[in-house]
C-alpha positions as CSV (number, residue, x, y, z in Angstrom):
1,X,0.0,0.0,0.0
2,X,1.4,3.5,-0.6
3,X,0.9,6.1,1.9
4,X,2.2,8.8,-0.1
5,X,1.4,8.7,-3.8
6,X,2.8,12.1,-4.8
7,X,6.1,10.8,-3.0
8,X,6.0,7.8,-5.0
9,X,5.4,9.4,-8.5
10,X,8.6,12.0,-8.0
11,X,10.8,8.9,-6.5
12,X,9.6,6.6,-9.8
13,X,10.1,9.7,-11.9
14,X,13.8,10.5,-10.6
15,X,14.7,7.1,-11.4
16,X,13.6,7.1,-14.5
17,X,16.0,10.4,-15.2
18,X,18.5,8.6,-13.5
19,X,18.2,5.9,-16.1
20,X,18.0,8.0,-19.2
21,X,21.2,10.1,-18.3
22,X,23.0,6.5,-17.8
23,X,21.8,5.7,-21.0
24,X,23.1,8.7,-22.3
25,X,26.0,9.0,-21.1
26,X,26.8,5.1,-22.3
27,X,25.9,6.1,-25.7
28,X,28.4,8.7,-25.9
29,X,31.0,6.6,-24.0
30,X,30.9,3.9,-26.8
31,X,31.1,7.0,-29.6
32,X,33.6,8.0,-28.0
33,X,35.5,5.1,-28.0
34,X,34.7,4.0,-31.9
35,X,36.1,7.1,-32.6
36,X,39.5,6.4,-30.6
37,X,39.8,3.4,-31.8
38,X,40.0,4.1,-35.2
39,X,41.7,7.6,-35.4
40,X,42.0,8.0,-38.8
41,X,44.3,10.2,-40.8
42,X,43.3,13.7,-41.8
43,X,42.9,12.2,-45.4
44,X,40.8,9.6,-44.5
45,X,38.6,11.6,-42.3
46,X,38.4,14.0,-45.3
47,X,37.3,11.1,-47.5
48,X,34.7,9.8,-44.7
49,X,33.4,13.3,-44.6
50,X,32.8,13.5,-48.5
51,X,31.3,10.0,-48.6
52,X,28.6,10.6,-45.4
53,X,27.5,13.6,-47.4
54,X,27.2,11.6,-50.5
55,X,25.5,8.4,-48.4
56,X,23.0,11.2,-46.4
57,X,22.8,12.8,-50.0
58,X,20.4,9.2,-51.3
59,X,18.5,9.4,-47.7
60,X,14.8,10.6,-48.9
61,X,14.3,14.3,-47.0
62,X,12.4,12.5,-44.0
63,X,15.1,10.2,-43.1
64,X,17.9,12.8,-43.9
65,X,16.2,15.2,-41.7
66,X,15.2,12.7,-38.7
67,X,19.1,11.4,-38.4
68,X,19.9,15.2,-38.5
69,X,18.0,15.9,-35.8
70,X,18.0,13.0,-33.7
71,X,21.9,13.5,-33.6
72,X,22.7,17.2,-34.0
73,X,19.9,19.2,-32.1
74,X,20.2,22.9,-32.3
75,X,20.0,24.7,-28.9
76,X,18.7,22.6,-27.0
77,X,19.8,19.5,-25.2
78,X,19.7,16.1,-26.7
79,X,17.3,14.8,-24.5
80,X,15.0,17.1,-25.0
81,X,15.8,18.1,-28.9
82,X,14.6,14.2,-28.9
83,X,11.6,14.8,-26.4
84,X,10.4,17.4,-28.9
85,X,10.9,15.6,-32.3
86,X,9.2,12.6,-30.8
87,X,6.3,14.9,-30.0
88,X,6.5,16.8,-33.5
89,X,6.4,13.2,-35.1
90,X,3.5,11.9,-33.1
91,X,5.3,8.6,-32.1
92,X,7.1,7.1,-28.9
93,X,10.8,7.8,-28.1
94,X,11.2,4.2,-28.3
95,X,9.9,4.5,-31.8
96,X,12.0,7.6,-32.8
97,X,14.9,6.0,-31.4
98,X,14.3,2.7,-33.5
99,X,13.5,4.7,-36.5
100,X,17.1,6.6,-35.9
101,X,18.7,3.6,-35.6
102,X,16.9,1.9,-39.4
103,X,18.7,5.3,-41.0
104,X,21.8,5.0,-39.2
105,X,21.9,1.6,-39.9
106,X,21.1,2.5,-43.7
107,X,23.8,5.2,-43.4
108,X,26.5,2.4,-42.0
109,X,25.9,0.0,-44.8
110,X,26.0,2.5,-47.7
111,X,29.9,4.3,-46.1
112,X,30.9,0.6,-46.2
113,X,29.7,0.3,-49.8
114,X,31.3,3.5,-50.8
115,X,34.2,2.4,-49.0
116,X,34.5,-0.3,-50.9
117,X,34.4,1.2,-54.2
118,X,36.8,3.7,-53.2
119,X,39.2,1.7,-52.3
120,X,39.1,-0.3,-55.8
């Protein structure tokens, strides 16, 4: 039995915080680290650069703009520039965040494609 509903609700919703800064913060730990690992060369960071803009370049203008939001927001921070776009889209941020990762996914596999014909 709870005594003190209110109580209850702001303990449950501080964890839940709690749980979505962790989450954050292990997202950027393990960017962080993908990027360390690899360190490339000025040259081949250059190249990456040109071959993301061609890979986001064949991303239809929904997808192009949902990756570009979901992981550069503008003013705002990225909890609650993703808050807002799952709001704006009308879905879940369970949903959003799938959706993000379906682009980024798309995203991976065409840089390895491009990568591949580059290197040829």
């Amino acid at each position: 039995m709870i005594e003190n509903l209110n109580a209850w609700l702001r303990g449950a919703a501080r964890k839940v915080l709690q749980e979505a800064g962790l989450e954050q913060r292990r997202e950027a730990d393990s960017a962080i680290n993908a990027i360390r690992a690899r360190e490339p060369s000025h040259a081949t960071a250059e190249t990456d650069h040109l071959l993301l803009e061609e890979c986001l370049a064949r991303l239809s203008a929904e997808s192009r703009s949902l990756v570009e939001q979901y992981y550069h927001p503008r003013q705002v921070s990225l909890l609650e520039a993703r808050r807002r776009l799952s709001v704006q889209l009308g879905i879940s941020s369970e949903n959003l965040r799938t959706r993000a990762m379906r682009v980024r996914k798309q995203l991976e596999e065409c840089l390895r494609n491009r990568r591949g014909k580059a290197g040829e």
